[in-house]
N, C-alpha and C positions, 0 to 999 in steps of 0.2 A: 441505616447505612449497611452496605455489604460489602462482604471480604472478598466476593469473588473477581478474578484476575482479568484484566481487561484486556478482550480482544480482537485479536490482531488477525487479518486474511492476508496471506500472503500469494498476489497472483502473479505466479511465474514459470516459464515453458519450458527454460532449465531445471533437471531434475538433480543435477549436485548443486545448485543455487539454492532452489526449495528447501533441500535438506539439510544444507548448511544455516542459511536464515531461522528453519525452523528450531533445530537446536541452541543456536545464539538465543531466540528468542523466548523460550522455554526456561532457561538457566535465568533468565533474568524475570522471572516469574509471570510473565503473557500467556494465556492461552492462545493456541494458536492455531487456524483453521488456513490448508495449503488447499490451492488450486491452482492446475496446469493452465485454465484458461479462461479468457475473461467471459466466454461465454458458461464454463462450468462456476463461474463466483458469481453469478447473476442466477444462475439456478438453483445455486446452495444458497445465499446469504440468505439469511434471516435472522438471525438471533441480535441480539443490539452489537454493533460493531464499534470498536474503540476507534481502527485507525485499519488503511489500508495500505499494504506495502506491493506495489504494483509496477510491471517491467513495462518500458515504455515500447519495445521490439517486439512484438509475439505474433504465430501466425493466427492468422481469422482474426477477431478483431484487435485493434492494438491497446496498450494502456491509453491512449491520448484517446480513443473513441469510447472504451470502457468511462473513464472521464465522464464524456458529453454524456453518454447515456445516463451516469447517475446525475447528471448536472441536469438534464429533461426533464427527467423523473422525480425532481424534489429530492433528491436522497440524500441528506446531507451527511456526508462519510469523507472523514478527511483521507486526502491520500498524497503518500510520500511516492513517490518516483525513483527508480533505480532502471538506469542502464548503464549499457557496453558503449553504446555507440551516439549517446547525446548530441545534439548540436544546439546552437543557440536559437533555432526557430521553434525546437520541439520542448525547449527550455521556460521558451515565451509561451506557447501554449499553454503547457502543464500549470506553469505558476499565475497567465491570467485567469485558465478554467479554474483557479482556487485551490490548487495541491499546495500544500506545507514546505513540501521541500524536492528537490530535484537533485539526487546522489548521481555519479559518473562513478560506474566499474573501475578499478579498485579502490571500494569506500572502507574507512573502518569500521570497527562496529561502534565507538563512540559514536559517531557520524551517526550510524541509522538509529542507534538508541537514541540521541538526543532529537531527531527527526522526530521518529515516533514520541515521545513524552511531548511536544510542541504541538502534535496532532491531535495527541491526548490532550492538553488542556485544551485546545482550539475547540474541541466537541465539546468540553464541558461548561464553555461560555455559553450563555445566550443569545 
């Protein structure tokens, strides 16, 4: 068994989002690996990822396409969804391609902690 702290990508194009998420997340002891874009979290990831905390708005590709490409790809990385601007189509999406959970801007942070721990044990099933 190991101590190390499981983690969390947080990809988002707001940079006081990022930062904000990132310190929530950190306090509550995640390691925590930020990226502006869903094209720079597909050229970083690598290391085993707990959970993916992913905006569904971003320019170039979106969280919803980020999605399908890890959904192509075999990659199985749970991912919680947060935006500004949700509607119930991009809702359905999110949660048929298999995301955990789908937050609307202003969430609390119980909200996205209990997302992520839900995402977290979702990975640790079989």
């Amino acid at each position: 068994m190991t101590d190390t702290a499981p983690l969390v990508c947080v990809v988002e194009d707001d940079p006081s989002v990022l930062k904000g998420l990132e310190r929530l997340l950190r306090a509550w002891g995640y390691d925590v690996q930020l990226c502006r874009s869903a094209r720079e979290f597909l050229d970083r990831a690598a290391a085993p990822i707990a959970c993916v905390v992913v905006d569904v708005h971003m320019p170039g590709q979106t969280g919803l396409q980020l999605q399908a490409e890890l959904n192509r790809e075999g990659r199985r990385v749970p991912v919680v969804f947060i935006t500004g601007h949700g509607d119930a189509g991009a809702q359905q999406e999110a949660l048929s391609g298999g995301a955990v959970a789908f937050l609307k801007k202003p969430f609390t942070d119980q909200d996205l902690l209990k997302a992520i721990r839900q995402a977290i044990q979702s990975s640790a099933q079989p």
